[in-house]
N, CA and C of each residue as an Amber inpcrd file, in Angstrom:
protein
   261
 -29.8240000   7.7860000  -0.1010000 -29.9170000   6.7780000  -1.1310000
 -29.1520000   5.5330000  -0.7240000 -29.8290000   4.4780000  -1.2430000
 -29.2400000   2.9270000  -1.1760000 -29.0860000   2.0310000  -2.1080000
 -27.9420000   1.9720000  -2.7330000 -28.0750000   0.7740000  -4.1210000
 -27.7210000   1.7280000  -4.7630000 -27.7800000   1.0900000  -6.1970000
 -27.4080000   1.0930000  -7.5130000 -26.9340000   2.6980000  -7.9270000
 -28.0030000   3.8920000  -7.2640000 -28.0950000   5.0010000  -7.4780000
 -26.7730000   5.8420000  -6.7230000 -26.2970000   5.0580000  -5.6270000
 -25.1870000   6.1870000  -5.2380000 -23.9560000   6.0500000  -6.1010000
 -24.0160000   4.6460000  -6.8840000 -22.9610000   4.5590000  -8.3010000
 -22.8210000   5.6810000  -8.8610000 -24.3780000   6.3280000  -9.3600000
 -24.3050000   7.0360000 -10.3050000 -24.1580000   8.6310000 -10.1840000
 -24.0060000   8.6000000  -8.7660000 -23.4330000  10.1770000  -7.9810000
 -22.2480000  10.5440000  -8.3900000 -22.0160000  11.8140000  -8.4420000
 -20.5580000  12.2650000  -8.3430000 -19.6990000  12.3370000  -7.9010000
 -18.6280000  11.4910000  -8.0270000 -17.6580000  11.5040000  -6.7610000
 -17.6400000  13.0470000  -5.9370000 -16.9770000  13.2870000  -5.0830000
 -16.9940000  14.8770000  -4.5120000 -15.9270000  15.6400000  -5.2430000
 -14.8400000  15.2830000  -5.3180000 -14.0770000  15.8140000  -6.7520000
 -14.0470000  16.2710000  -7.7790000 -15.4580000  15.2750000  -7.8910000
 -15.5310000  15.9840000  -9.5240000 -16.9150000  17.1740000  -9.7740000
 -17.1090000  17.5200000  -8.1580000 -17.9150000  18.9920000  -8.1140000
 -16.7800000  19.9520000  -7.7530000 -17.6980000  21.0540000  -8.9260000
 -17.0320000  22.3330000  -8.3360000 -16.2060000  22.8340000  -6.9290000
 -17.1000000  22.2740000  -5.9590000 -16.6390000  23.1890000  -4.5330000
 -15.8690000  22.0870000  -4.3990000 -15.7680000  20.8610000  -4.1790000
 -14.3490000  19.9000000  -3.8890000 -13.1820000  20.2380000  -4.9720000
 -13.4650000  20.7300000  -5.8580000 -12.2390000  20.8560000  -6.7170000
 -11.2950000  22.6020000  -6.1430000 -12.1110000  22.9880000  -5.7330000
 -11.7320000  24.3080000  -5.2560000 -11.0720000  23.2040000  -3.8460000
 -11.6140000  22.8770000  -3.1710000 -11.2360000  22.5760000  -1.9390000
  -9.5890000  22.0710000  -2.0260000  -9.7140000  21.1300000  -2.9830000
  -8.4490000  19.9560000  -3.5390000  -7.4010000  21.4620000  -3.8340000
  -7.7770000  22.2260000  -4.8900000  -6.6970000  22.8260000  -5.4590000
  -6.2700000  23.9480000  -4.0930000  -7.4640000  24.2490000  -3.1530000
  -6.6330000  25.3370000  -2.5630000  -5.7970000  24.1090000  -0.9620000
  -6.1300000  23.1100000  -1.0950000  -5.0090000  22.1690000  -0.5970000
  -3.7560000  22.1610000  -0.8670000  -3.6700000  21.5830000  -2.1020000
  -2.7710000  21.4440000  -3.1420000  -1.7280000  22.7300000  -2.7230000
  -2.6510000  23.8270000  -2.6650000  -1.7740000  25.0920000  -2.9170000
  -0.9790000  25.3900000  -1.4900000  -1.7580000  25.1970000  -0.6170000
  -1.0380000  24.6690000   0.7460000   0.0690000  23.9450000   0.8680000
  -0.0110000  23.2290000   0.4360000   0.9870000  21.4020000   0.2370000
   2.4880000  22.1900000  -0.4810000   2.6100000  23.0060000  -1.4100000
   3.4300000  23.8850000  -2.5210000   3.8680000  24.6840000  -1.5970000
   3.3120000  25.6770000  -0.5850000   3.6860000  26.8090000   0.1380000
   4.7210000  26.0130000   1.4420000   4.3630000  25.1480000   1.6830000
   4.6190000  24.3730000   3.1970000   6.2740000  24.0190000   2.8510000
   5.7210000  22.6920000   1.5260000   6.5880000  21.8620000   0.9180000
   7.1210000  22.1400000  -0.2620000   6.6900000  23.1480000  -0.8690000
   7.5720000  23.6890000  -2.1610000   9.1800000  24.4250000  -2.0160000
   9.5500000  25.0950000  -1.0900000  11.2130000  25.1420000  -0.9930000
  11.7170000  23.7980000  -0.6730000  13.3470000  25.0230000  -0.3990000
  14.7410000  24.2180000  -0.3610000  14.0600000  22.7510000   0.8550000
  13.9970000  23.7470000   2.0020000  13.9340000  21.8910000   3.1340000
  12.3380000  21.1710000   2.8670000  11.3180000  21.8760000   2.2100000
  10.2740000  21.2040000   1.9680000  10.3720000  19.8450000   0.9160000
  11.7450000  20.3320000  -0.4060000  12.1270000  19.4520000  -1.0460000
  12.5540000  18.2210000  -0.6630000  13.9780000  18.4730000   0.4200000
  14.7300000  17.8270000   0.9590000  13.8360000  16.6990000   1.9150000
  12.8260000  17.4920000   2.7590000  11.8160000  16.3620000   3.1620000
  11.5690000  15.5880000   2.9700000  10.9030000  15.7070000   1.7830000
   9.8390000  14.8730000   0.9480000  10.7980000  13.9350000   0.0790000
  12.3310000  14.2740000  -0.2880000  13.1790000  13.5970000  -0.6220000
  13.5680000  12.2800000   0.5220000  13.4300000  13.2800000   1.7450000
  13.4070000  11.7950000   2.9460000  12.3120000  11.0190000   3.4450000
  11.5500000  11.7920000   2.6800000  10.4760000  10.9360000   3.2790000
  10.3300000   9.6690000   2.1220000  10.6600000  10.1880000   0.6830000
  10.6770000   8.9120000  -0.0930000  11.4870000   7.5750000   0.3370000
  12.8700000   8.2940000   0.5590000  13.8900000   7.6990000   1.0450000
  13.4550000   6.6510000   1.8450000  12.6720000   7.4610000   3.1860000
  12.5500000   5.9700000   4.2630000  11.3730000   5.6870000   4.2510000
  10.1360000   6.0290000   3.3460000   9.1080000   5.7010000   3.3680000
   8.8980000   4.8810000   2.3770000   8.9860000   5.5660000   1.0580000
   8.1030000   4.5860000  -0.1250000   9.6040000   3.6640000  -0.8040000
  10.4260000   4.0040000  -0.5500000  11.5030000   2.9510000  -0.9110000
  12.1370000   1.7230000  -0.4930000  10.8640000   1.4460000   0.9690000
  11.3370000   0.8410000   1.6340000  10.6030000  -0.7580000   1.2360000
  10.5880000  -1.9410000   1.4290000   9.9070000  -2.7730000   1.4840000
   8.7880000  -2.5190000   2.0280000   7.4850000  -3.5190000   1.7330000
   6.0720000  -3.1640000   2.1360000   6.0280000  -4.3780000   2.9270000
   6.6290000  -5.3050000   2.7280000   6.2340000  -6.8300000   3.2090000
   7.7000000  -7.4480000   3.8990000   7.8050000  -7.4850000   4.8220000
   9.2550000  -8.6260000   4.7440000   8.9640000 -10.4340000   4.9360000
   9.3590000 -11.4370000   4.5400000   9.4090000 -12.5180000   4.8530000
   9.1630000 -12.6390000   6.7330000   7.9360000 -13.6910000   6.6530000
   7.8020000 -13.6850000   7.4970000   6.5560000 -12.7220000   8.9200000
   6.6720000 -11.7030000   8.1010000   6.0010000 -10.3030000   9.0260000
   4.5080000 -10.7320000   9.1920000   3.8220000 -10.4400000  10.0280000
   2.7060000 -10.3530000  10.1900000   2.1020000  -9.3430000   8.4390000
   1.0260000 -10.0770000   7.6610000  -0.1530000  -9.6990000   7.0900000
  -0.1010000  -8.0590000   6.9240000  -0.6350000  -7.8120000   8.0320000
  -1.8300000  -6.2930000   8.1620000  -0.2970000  -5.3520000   8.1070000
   0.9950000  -5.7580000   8.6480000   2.2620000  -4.3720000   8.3580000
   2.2940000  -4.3050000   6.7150000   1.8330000  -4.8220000   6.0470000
   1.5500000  -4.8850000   4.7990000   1.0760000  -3.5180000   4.5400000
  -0.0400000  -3.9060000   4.9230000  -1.3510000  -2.8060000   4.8870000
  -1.1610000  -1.6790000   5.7880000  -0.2260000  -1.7800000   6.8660000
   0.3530000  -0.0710000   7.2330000   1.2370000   0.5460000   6.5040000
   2.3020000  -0.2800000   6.0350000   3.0630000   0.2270000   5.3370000
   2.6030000   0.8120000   3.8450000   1.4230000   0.1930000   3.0940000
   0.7650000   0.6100000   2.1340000   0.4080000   2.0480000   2.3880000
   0.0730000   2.1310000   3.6030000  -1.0350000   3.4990000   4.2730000
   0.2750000   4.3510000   4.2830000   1.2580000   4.0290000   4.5870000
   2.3020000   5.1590000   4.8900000   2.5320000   5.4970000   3.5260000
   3.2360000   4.2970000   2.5520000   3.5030000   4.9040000   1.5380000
   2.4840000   5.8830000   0.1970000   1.0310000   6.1800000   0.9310000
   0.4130000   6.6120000   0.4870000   0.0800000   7.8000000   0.6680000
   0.6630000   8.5370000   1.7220000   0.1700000   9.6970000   2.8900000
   1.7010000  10.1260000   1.8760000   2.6440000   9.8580000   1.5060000
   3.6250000  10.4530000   1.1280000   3.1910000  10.6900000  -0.4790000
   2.7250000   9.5070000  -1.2880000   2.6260000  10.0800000  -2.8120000
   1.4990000  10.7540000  -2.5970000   0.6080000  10.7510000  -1.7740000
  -0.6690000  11.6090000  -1.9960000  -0.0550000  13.3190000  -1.9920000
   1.1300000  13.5410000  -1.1800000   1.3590000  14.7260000  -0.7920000
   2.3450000  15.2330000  -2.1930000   3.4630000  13.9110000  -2.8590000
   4.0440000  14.6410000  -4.1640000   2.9210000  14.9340000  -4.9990000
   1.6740000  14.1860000  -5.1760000   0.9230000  14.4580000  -6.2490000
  -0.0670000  15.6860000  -6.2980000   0.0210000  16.1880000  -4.6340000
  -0.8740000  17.2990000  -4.6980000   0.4000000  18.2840000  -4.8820000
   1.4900000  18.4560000  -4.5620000   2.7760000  19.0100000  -4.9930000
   2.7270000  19.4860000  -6.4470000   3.0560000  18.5030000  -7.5180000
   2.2830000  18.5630000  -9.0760000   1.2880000  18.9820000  -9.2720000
   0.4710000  18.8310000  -8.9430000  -0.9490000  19.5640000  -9.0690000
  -0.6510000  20.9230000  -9.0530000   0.3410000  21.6350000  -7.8780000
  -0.4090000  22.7350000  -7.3020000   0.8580000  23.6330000  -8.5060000
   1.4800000  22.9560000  -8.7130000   2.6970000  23.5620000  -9.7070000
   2.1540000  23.7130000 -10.9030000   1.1750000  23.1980000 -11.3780000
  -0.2830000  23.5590000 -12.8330000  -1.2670000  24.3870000 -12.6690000
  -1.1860000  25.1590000 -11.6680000  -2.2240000  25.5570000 -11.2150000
  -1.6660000  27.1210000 -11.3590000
């Protein structure tokens, strides 16, 4: 399909077998990163990842946009963390 109609598709998420896929991720992500140093990790990884500036005066543009990517690879991983703790 082309146009208007792949709007009206389902994201993959919101089918059955991706939601299985997501949660038995998720449940991965909990086993790996759910203890004592999995905590502590992810505590450093906030630390020097998402707490850090995204932009400094001056910097090239696009470190913008890596640093976005980093700080995203880290909340993507607390939020499948939460997830897998509802589950």
């Amino acid at each position: 399909m082309a146009g208007w109609e792949d709007l009206q598709e389902a994201l993959p998420l919101e089918q059955g077998d991706g939601l299985e896929k997501r949660d038995e991720l998720d449940r991965l992500c909990l086993r790996v990163l759910g203890g004592e140093d999995g905590e502590k990790l992810m505590k450093w990884l906030r630390d020097a990842v998402v707490e850090q500036p995204v932009a400094l005066p001056g910097s090239d543009p696009s470190y913008a946009f890596y640093r976005e990517g980093q700080n995203s690879i880290v909340k993507d991983l607390e939020a499948r963390l939460i997830r897998a703790r509802k589950l």
